[in-house]
N, C-alpha and C positions, 0 to 999 in steps of 0.2 A: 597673108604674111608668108614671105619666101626667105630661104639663106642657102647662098651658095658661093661656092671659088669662083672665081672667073682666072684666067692661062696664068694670073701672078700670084695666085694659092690664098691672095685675099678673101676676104667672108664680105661679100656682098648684102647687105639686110634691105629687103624691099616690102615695105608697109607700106597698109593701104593708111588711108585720112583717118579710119576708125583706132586703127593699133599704134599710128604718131601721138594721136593723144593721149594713151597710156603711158609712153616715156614720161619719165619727170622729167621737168622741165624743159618739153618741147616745146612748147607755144613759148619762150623767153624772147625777151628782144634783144638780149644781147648778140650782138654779131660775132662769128669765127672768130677775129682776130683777138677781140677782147677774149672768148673764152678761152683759145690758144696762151694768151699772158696770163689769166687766173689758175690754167693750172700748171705753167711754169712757176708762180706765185707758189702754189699748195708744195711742190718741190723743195722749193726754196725754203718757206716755213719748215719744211720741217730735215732743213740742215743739208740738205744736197745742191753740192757747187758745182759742180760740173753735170750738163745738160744740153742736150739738145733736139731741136725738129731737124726729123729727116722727111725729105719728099722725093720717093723713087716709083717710077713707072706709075703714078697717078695713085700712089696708096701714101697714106702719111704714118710715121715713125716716134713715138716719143723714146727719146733714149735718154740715157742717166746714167752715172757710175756712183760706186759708194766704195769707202773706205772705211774697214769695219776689222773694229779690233780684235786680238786674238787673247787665249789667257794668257799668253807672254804679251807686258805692257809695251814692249818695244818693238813687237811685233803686228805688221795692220795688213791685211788683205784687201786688192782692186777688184771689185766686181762689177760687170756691165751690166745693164737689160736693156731690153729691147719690147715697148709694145706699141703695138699696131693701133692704129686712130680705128674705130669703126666705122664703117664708109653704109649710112644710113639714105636708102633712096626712099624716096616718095609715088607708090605705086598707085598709077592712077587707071579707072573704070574702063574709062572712054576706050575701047577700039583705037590701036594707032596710036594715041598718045606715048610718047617715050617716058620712061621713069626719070623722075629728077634727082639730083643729088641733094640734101638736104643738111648743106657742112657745118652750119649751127646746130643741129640738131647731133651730128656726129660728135662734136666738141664738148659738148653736154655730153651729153654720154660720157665721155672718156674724164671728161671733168668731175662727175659725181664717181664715175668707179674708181679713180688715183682719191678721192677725197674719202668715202668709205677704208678703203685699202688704209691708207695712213690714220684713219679714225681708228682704226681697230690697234695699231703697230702704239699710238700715241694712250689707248687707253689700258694697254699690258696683255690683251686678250689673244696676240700673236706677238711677233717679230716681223724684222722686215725681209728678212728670208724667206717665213715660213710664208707671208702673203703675196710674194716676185718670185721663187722658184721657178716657175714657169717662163718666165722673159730670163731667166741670167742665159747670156751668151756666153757659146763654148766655140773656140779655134776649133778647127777641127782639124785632123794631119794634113789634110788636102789643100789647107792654105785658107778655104772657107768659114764661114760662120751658119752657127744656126743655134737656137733658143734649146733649152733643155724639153720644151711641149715639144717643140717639131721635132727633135731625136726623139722622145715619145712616140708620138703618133707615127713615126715612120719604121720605126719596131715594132708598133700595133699591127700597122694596116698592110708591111709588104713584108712577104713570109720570107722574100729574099735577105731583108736588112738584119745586121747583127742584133742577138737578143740584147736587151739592157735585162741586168743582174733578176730584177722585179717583175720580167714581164715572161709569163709561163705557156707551153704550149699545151693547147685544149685536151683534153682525152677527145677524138672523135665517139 
């Protein structure tokens, strides 16, 4: 079992046959596309109108906006997110064999994790903030976009980038 970026900052997952059958619900028959509509479906159910697949440089995109009220009643805030399909390969033994892409199995995935996520928002044990913090998109001055994780991890990981309020520097 391997994970890595490949040059578009995606998370590549390459299991072997042994760790594909630990996913739930890999062995499903349903195809992509169907699971692509069930979890636009899980969306919908639970009251988000506006949505959509992005597909850029060969990664896929589930994006969605929410309108979510403030304590002033006549007052509603737009917020974006943005998460990334899992891009699950299939690594095989054989010498030379290429890894395959496994985009039902990726679908699932992305399917049970938005269906947990909204299990928990639906049964009072978070919010829907407190469980999508990570995917809200931020403008950023430069005209760009990026998730509140990747400003994260980019104040983690390069000593050059501005601190965020939260993130301390080590005592050596």
């Amino acid at each position: 079992m391997s994970s890595n970026n490949n040059n578009t900052g995606t998370k590549r997952i390459e299991l072997t046959e042994k760790h594909l059958k630990n996913i739930p619900g890999y062995s499903t028959t349903k195809e992509a596309e169907r699971l692509r509509g069930m979890t636009i479906g899980l969306l919908a159910s639970a009251g988000v109108k506006n949505h959509a697949l992005l597909s850029k440089d060969d990664v896929e995109y589930l994006m969605f906006e929410l309108v979510i009220p403030t304590r002033e009643n006549d007052v509603k805030r737009v917020i974006h997110f943005k998460i990334e399909v899992p891009r699950i390969y299939r690594k095989f033994t054989k010498k030379g064999m290429e890894s395959r892409h496994e985009e039902a199995a990726s679908w699932r995935l992305m399917y049970d994790y938005l269906d947990r996520k909204l299990a928990m928002v639906r049964l009072g044990v978070s919010d829907i903030m407190e469980e999508f913090t990570a995917n809200i998109v931020m403008q950023l001055p430069n005209g760009q976009q990026q998730t509140v994780y990747e400003a994260m991890m980019e104040g983690v990981n390069d000593p050059k980038a501005p601190m965020l309020p939260f993130i301390l520097e080590a005592d050596r």
